[in-house]
DRENBA-994657 format. One record per residue (C-alpha): residue number from 1; residue in one letter; x, y, z. Coordinates in steps of 0.001 Angstrom, whole numbers, plus 500000, padded with zeros to 6 digits. Example, Ala and Ser with C-alpha at 12.3 -4.5 7.8 and 13.67 -1.06 7.14 Angstrom:
    nr   rest       xx       yy       zz
     1      a   512300   495500   507800
     2      s   513670   498940   507140
end
This chain:
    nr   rest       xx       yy       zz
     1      x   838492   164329   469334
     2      x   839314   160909   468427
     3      x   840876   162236   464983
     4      x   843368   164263   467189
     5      x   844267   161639   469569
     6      x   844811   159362   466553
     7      x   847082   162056   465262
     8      x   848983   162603   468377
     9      x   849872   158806   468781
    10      x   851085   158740   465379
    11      x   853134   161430   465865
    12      x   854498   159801   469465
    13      x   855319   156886   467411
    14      x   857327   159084   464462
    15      x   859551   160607   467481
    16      x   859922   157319   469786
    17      x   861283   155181   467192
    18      x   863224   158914   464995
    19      x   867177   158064   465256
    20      x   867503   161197   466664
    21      x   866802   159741   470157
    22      x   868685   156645   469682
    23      x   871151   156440   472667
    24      x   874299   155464   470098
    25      x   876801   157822   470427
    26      x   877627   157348   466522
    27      x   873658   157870   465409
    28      x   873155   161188   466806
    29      x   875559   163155   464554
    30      x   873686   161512   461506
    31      x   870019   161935   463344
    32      x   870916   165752   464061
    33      x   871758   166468   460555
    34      x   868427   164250   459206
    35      x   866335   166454   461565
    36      x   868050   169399   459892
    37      x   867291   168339   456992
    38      x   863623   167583   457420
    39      x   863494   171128   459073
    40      x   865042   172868   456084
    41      x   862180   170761   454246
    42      x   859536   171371   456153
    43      x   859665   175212   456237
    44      x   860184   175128   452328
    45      x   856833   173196   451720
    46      x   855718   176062   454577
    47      x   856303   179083   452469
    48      x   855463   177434   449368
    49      x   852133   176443   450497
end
């Protein structure tokens, strides 16, 4: 249990400090297209796993 909980407060620490939730009205554009990018990443190491 502790392995998860570890996990999950990593991961609460990836999306609190991600620019995609930065309240600057000139980051978001940029933070929307990272998180795109990851995405379009992500599901490529997906199917080629």
């Amino acid at each position: 249990m502790s392995k998860l909980r570890r996990r999950l407060y990593a991961l609460s620490i990836r999306l609190r400090w991600h620019p995609y939730w930065s309240r600057t009205a000139v980051a978001v554009p940029a933070a929307r297209a990272e998180l795109r990018r990851q995405g379009r990443e992500l599901r490529a190491l997906e199917r080629a796993g």
